[in-house]
C-alpha distance (Angstrom), angle and dihedral (degrees) to the residues before:
residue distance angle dihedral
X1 . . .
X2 3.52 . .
X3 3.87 131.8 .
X4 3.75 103.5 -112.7
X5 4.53 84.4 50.4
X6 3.49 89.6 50.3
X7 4.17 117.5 119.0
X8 3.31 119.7 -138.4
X9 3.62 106.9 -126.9
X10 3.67 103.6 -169.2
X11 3.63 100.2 102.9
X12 3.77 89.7 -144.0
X13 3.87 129.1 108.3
X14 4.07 125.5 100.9
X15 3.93 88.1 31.0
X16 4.05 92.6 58.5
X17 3.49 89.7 59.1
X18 3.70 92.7 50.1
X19 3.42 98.1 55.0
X20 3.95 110.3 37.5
X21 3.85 117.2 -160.2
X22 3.88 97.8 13.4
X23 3.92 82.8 107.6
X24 3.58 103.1 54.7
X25 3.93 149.4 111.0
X26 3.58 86.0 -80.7
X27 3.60 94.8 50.8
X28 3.79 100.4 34.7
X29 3.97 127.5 -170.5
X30 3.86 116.0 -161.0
X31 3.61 131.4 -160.4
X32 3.61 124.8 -146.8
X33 4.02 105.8 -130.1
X34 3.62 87.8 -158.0
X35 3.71 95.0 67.9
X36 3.73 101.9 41.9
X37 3.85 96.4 85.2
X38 4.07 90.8 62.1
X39 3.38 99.9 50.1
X40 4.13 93.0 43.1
X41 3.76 91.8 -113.9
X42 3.68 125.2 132.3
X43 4.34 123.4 -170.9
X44 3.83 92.5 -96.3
X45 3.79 96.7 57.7
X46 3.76 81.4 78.4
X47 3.97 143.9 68.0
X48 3.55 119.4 -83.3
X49 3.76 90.4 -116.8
X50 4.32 89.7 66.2
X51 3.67 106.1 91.9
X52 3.87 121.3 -156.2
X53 3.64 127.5 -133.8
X54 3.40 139.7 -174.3
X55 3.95 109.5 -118.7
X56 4.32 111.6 10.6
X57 4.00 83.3 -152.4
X58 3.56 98.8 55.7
X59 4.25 91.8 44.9
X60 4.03 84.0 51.8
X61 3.36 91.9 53.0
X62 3.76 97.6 44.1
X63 3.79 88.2 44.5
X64 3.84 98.9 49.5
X65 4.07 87.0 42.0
X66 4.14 88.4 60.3
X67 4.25 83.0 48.1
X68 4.42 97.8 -94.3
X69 3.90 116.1 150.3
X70 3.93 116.4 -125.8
X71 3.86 99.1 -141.3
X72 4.40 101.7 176.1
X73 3.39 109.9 -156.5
């Protein structure tokens, strides 16, 4: 697949602009790097406010240790 045939996945657009800030360092979404590959995704198919990290099971646990809710969508 090449870069300019790739589809943006994200599922976000119109509504960002609507609500400025939701997506932020305060309210961070993380992407497990792990997963990427098997769903044809790579880090830059998303905003700059999506983070990647290295295992999504270890940043849930971290998260829910410091008192975060896990909401899945």
């Amino acid at each position: 697949m090449t870069p300019s045939s790739r589809v943006r996945h994200t599922g976000l657009g119109e509504r960002d602009r609507e609500t400025p800030g939701l997506y932020s360092v305060k309210n961070p979404i993380a992407v497990c790097v792990t997963v990427l590959p098997s769903r044809d995704l790579v880090a830059e198919d998303f905003p700059g406010y999506v983070k990647t990290v290295p295992s999504g099971v270890v940043q849930l646990v971290d998260r829910q240790a410091e008192g975060w809710y896990y909401i899945r969508l």
